[in-house]
C-alpha positions as CSV (number, residue, x, y, z in Angstrom):
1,X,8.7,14.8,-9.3
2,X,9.8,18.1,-7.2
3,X,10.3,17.4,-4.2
4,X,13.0,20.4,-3.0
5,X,10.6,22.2,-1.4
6,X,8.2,19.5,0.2
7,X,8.3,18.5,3.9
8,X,10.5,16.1,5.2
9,X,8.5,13.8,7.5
10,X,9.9,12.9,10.7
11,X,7.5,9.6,11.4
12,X,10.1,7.2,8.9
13,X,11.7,4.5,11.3
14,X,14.9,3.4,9.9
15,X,14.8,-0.2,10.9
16,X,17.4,-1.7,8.1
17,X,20.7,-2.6,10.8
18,X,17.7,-4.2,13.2
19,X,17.4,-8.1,13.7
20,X,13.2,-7.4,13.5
21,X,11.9,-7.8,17.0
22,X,8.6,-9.8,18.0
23,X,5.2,-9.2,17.2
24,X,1.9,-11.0,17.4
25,X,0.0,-12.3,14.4
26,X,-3.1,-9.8,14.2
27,X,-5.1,-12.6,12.1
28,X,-5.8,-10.8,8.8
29,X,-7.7,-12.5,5.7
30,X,-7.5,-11.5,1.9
31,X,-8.4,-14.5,-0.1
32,X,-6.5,-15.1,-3.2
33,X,-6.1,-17.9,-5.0
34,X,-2.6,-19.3,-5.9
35,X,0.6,-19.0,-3.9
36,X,2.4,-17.5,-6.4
37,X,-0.2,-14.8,-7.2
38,X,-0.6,-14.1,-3.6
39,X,3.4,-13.6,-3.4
40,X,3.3,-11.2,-6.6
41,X,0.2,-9.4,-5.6
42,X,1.7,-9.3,-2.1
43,X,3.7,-5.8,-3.1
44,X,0.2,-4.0,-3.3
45,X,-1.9,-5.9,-0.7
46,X,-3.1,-3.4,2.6
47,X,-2.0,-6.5,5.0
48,X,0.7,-8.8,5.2
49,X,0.4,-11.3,2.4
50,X,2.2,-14.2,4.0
51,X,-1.1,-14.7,5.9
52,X,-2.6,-16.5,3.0
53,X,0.8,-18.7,2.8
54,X,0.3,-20.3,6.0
55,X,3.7,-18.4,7.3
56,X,1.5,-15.9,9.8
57,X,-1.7,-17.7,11.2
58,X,-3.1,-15.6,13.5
59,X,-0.8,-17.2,16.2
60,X,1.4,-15.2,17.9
61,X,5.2,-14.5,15.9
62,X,7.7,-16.6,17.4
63,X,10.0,-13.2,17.9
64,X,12.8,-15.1,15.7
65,X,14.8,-12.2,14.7
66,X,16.6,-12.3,10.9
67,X,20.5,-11.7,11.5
68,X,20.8,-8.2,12.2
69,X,22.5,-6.3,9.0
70,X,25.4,-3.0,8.9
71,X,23.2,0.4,9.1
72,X,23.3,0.9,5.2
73,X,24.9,4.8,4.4
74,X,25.2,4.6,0.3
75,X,24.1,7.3,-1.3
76,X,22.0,6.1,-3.4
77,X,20.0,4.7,-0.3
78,X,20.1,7.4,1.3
79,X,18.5,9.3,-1.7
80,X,15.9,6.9,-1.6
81,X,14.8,7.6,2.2
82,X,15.1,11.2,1.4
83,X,12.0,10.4,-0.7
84,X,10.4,8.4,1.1
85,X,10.5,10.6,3.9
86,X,9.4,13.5,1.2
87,X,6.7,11.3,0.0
88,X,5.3,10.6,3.4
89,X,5.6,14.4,4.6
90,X,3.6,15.2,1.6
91,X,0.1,12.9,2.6
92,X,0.7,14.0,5.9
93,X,0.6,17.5,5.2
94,X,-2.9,16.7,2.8
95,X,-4.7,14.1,5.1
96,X,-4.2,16.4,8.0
97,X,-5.8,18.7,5.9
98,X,-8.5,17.0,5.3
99,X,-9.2,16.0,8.6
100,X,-8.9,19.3,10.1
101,X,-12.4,20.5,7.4
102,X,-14.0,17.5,9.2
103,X,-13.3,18.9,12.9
104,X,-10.8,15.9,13.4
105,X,-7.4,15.5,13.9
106,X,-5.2,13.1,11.7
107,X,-3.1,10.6,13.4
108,X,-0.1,9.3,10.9
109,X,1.5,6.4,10.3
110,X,4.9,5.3,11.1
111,X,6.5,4.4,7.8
112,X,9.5,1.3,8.9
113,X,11.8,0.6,6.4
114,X,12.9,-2.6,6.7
115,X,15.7,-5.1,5.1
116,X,15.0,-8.8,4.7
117,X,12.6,-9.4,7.2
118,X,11.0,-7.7,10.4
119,X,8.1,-8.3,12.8
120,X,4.8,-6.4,13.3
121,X,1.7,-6.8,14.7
122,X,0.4,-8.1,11.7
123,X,3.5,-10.6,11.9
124,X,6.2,-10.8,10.1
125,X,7.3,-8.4,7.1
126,X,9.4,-10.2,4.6
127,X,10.8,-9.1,1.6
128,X,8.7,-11.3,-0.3
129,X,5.3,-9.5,0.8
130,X,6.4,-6.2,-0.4
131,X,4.5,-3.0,1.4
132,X,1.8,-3.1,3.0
133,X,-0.2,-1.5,6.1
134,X,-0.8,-3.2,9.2
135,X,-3.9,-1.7,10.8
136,X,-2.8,-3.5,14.4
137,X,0.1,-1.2,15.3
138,X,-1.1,1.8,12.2
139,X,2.4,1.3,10.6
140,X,3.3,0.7,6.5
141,X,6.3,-1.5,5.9
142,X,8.3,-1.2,3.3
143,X,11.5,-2.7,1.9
144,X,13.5,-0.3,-0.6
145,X,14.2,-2.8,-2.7
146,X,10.9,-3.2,-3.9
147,X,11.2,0.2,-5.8
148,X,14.1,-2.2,-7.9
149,X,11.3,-4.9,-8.5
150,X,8.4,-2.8,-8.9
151,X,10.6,-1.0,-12.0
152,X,12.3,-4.5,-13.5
153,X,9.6,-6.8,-12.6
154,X,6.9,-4.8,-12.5
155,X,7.5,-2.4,-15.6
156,X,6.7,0.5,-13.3
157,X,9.5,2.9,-13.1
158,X,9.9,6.5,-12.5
159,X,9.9,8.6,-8.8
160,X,5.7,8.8,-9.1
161,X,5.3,5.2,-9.5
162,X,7.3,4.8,-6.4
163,X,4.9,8.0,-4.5
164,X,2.2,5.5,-5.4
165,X,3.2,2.6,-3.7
166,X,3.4,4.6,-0.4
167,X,0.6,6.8,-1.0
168,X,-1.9,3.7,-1.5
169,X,-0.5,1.9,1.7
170,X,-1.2,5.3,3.8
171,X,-4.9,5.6,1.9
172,X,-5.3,1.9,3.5
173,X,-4.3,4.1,6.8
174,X,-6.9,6.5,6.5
175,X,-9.3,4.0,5.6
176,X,-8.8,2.8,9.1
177,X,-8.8,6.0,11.0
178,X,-12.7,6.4,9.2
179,X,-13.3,2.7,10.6
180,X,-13.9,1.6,6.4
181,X,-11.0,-1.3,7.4
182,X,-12.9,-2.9,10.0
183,X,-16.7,-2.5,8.7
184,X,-14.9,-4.0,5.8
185,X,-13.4,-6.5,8.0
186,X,-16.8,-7.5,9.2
187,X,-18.5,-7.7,6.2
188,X,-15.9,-10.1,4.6
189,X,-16.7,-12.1,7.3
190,X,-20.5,-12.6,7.4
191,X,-19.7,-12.9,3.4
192,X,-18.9,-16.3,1.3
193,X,-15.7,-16.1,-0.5
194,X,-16.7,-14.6,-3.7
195,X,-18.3,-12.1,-1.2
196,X,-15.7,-11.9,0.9
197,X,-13.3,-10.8,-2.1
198,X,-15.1,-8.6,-3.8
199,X,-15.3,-6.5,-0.8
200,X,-11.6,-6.8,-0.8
201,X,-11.7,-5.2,-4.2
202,X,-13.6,-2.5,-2.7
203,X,-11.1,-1.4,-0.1
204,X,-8.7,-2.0,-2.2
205,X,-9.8,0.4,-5.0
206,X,-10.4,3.0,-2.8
207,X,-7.1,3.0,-1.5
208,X,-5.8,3.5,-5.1
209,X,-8.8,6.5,-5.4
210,X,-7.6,8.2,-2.3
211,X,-3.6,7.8,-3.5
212,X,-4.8,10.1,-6.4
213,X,-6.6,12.4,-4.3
214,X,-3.3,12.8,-2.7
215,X,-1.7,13.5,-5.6
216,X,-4.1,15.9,-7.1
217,X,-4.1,18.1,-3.5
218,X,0.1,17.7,-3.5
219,X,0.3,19.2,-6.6
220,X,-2.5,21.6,-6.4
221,X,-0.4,23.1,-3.2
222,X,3.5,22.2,-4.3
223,X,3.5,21.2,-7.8
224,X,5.0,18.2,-7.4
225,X,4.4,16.7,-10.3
226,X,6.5,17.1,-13.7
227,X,5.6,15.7,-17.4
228,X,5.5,12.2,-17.6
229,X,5.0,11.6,-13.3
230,X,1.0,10.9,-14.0
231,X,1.7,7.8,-16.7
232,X,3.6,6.2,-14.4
233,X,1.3,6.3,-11.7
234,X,-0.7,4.4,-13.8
235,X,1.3,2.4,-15.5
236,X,2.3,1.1,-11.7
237,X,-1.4,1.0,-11.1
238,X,-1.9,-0.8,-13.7
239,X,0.7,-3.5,-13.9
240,X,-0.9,-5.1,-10.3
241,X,-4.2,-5.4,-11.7
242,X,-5.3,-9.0,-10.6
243,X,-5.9,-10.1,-14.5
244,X,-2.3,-8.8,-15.0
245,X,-1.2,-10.4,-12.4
246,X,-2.7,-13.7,-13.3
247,X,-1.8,-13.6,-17.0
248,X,1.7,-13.7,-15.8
249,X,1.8,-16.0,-13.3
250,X,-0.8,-18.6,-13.9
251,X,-1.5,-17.9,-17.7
252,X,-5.1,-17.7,-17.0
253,X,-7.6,-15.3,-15.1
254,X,-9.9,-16.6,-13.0
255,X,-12.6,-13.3,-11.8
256,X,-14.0,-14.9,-8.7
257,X,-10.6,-14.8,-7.4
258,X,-10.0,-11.5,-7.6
259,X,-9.1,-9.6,-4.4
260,X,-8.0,-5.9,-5.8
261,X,-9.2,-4.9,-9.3
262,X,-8.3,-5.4,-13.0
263,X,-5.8,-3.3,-14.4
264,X,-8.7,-1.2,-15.9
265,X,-10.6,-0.8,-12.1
266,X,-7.5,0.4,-10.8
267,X,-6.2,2.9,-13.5
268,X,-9.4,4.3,-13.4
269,X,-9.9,4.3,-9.6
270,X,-6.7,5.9,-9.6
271,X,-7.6,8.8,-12.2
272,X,-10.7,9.0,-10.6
273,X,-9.1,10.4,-7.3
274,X,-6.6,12.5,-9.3
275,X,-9.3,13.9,-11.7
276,X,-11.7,14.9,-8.7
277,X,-9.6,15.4,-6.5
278,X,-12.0,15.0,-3.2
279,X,-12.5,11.7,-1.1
280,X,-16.2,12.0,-1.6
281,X,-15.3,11.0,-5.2
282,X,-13.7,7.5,-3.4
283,X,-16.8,5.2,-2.6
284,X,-16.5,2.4,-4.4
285,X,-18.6,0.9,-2.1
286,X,-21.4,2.5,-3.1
287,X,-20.7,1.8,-6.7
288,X,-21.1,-1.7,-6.0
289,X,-21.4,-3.8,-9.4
290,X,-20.3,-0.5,-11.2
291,X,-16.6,-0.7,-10.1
């Protein structure tokens, strides 16, 4: 990816050398079935995975703080905020965009980066949940190490793989600035649990659809992408499909279960946002059965 001449956001809190803090447990659902799927698909999930593990219950976090770590100054961490901070300056720069043709103004997220284990309002980010967006405070959490897993574990190298990641966890942000995340909310809940999860699957695939929207306007303005940078976005996209996921974990795939997309939904999701390049191009909603 070039990045040299992209903005530099200024909204990435550099929580790594902090014990965590306290926050309350917001009380958000995503069912999925299996603890250890709900720990792998935790990297992509738009909420805090440890939810479904019992960990985070709704009830208030206990505001136990992880023993606080040495600021980390290596250069090869610091490289990898430099990106994230590029990253994030970039969907800033399009989403404000965006929001501005519709007569509105775009709030951002906060981006926290985070080592270990730190508290949100969604409760507590761990290592083990991997990124996600917490619609109670409108901040994505992420710990750098996942870009190691997400390339040896995952099979999902390369810088746009990584822009992904981010860019799907701020799509979950705009989703909730348009008030999708709580009519979803809502409708999971008057829903049974198939019901419930397939709606999952529809905010989830949208998310994916507006991460290549993003990437379509970024490159359309800056040219940030290079030969090669579009196969790993979906190679990354790919590899957390919920059959993927399952194959590898559980050795079988069970559909009702399903809380995000097959490896095919989200590819094409994904490409579908790229190709098109307009959120009006997004509504999996309204392709229902046809996702």
């Amino acid at each position: 990816m070039k990045l040299d001449d992209s903005r530099r956001s200024d909204n990435v809190d550099d929580e790594r050398g902090a014990g965590g803090g306290s926050g309350g447990g917001y009380g958000l659902h995503l069912g999925i079935g299996g603890t250890l799927l709900v720990l792998v698909a935790g990297y992509f999930l738009g909420v805090n995975p440890m939810t479904l593990l019992g960990v985070i219950t709704g009830a208030p976090d206990s505001g136990n703080s992880a023993p606080a770590t040495a600021p980390v100054h290596d250069p090869a961490s610091d490289h990898q905020v430099d990106f994230v901070r590029a990253i994030l300056g970039s969907t800033e720069d399009v989403w404000s965009a965006y929001f501005q043709q519709q007569g509105k103004t775009y709030t951002p997220p906060t981006l926290v980066l985070f080592r270990g284990s730190f508290a949100s309002a969604c409760g507590r980010a761990s290592a083990a949940s991997g990124p996600f967006y917490c619609p109670g405070d409108q901040k994505v959490y992420l710990d750098l190490d996942f870009f190691r897993q997400l390339a040896t574990q995952f099979g999902a190298p390369g810088d746009f793989a990584r822009a992904y990641v981010i860019a799907h966890e701020v799509g979950h942000h705009v989703q909730d600035l348009q008030g999708i995340s709580s009519a979803a909310e809502h409708a999971e809940q008057r829903a049974g649990q198939v019901g419930a999860n397939h709606v999952s699957i529809e905010v989830e695939l949208q998310a994916d659809c507006y991460a290549g929207v993003w990437a379509a306007q970024a490159n359309r303005t800056h040219k940030i992408l290079e030969p090669g940078d579009l196969e790993q976005g979906l190679q990354a996209a790919s590899s957390v499909g919920d059959d993927t996921l399952q194959k590898r974990m559980q050795g079988t795939v069970v559909p009702d279960s399903f809380t995000h997309g097959t490896s095919a939904q989200r590819v094409k999701w994904f490409r579908r946002g790229f190709d098109g390049g307009q959120i009006e191009n997004c509504d999996t909603f309204k392709a229902g059965s046809a996702l």
